[in-house]
MDAnalysis code that builds the backbone (N, CA, C; Angstrom):
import MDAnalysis as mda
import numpy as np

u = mda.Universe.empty(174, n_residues=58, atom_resindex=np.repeat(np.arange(58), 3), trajectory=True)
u.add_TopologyAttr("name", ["N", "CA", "C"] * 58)
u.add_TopologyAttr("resid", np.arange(1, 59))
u.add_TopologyAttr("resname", ["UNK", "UNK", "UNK", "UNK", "UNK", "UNK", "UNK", "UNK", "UNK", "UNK", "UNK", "UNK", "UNK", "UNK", "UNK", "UNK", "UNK", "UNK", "UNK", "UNK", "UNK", "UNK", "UNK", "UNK", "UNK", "UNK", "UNK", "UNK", "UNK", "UNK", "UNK", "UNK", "UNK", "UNK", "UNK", "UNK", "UNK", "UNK", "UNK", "UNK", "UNK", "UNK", "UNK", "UNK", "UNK", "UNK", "UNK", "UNK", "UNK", "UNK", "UNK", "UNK", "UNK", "UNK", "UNK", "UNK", "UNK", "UNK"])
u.atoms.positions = np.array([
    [-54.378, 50.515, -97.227],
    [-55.658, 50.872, -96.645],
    [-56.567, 51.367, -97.756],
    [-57.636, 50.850, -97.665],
    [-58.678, 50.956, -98.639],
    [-60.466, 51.641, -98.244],
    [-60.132, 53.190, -98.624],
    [-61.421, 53.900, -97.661],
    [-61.616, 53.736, -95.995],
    [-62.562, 53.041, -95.854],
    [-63.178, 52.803, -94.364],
    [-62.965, 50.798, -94.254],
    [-62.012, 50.674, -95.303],
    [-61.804, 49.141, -94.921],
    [-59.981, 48.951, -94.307],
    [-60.253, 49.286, -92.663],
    [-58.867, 49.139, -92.473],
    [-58.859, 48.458, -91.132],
    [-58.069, 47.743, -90.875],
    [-58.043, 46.841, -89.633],
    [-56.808, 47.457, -88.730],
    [-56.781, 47.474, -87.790],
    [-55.769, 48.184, -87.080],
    [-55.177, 47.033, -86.413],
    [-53.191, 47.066, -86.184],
    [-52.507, 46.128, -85.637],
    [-52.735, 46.449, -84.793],
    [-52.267, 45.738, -83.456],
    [-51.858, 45.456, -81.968],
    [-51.290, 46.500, -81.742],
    [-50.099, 47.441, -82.096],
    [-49.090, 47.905, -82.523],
    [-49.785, 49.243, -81.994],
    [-50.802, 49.434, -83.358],
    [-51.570, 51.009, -83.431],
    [-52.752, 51.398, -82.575],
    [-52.970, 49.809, -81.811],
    [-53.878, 50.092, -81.265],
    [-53.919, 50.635, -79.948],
    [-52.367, 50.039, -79.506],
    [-51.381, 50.322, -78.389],
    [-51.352, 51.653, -78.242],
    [-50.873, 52.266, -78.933],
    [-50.597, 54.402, -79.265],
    [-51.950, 54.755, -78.597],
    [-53.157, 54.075, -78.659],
    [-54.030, 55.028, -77.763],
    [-54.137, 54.613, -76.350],
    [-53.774, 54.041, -75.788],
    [-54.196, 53.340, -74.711],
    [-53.586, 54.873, -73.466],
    [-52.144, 55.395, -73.576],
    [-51.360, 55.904, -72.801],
    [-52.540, 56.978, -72.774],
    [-53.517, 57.825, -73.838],
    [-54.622, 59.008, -74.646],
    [-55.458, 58.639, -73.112],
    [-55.967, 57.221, -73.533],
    [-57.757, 56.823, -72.605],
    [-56.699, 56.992, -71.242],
    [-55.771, 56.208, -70.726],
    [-55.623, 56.627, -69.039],
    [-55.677, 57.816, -68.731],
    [-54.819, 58.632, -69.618],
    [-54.351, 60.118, -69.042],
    [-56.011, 60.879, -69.166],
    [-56.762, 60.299, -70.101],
    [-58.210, 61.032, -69.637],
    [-58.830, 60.725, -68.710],
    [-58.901, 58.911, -68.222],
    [-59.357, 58.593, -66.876],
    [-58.514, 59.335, -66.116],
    [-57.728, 59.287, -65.919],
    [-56.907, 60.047, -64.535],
    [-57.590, 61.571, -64.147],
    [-58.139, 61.838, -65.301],
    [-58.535, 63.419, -65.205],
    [-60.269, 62.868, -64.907],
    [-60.732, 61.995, -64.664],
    [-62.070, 61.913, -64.643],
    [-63.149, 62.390, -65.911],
    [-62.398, 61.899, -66.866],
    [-62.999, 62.378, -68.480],
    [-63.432, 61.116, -68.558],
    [-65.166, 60.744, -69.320],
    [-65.486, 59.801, -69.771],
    [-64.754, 59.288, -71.035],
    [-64.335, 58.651, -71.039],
    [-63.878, 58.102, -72.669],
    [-64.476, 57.207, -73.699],
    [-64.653, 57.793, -75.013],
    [-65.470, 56.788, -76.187],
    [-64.713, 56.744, -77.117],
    [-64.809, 55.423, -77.541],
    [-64.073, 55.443, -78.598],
    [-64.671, 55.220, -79.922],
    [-64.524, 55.531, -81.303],
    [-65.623, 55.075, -82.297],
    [-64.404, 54.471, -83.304],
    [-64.993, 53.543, -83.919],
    [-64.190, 52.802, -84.991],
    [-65.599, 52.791, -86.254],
    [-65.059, 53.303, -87.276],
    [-65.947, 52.900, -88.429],
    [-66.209, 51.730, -89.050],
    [-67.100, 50.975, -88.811],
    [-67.929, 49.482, -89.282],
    [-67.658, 49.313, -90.846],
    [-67.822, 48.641, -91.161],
    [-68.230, 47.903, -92.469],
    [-68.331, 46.438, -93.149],
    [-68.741, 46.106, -93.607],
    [-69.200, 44.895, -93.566],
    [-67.920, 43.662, -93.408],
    [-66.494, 43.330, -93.465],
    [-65.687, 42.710, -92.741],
    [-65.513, 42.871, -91.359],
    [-66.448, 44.252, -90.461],
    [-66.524, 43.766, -89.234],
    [-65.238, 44.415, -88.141],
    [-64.209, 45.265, -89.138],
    [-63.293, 45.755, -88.547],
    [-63.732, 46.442, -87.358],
    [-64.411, 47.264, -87.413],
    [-64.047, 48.462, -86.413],
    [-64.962, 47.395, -84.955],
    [-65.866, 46.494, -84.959],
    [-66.493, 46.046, -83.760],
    [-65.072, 45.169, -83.136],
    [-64.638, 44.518, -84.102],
    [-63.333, 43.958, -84.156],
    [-62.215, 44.623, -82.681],
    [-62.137, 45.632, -83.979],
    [-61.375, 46.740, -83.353],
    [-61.090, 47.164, -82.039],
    [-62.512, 47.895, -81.804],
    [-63.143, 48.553, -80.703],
    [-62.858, 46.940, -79.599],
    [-63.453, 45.866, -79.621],
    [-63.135, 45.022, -78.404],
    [-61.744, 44.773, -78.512],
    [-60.687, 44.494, -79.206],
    [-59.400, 44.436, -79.226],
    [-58.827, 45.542, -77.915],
    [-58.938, 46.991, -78.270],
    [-59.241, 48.252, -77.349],
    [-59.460, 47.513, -76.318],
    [-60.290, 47.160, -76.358],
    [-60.867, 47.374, -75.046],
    [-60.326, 46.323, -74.380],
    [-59.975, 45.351, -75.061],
    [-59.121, 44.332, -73.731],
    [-57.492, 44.672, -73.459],
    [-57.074, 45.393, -74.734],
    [-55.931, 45.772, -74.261],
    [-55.740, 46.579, -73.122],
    [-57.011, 47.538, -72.898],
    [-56.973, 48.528, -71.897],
    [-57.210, 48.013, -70.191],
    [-58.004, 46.586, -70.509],
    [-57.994, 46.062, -69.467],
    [-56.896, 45.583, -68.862],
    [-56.476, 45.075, -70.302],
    [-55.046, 43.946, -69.409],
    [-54.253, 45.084, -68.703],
    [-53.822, 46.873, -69.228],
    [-53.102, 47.028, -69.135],
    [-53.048, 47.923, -67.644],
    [-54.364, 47.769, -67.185],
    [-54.895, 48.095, -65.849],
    [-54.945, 47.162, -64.637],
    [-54.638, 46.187, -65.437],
    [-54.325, 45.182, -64.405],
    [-53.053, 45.043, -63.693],
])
């Protein structure tokens, strides 16, 4: 990992997912921020998130 140039696996991205339910369950808004930079990781990122969280609500 190199500064703010880091791409996150499937793997690590997984470890938060169990974080965002247990805050929905409590009626906590949840945000998530990933730091940008020009390869695009963190927008990357952030929708990766976010479909994992879907599928895993399904």
């Amino acid at each position: 990992m190199e500064g703010s140039f880091y791409d996150y696996s499937d793997e690590e991205l997984a470890q938060f997912i169990p974080i965002i339910k247990a805050a929905g369950r409590e009626g906590k808004k949840v945000q998530v921020y990933f730091n940008n930079h020009p390869n695009g990781s963190g927008a990357k990122n952030g929708l990766k998130l976010k479909e994992m969280v879907a599928e895993d609500f399904l």
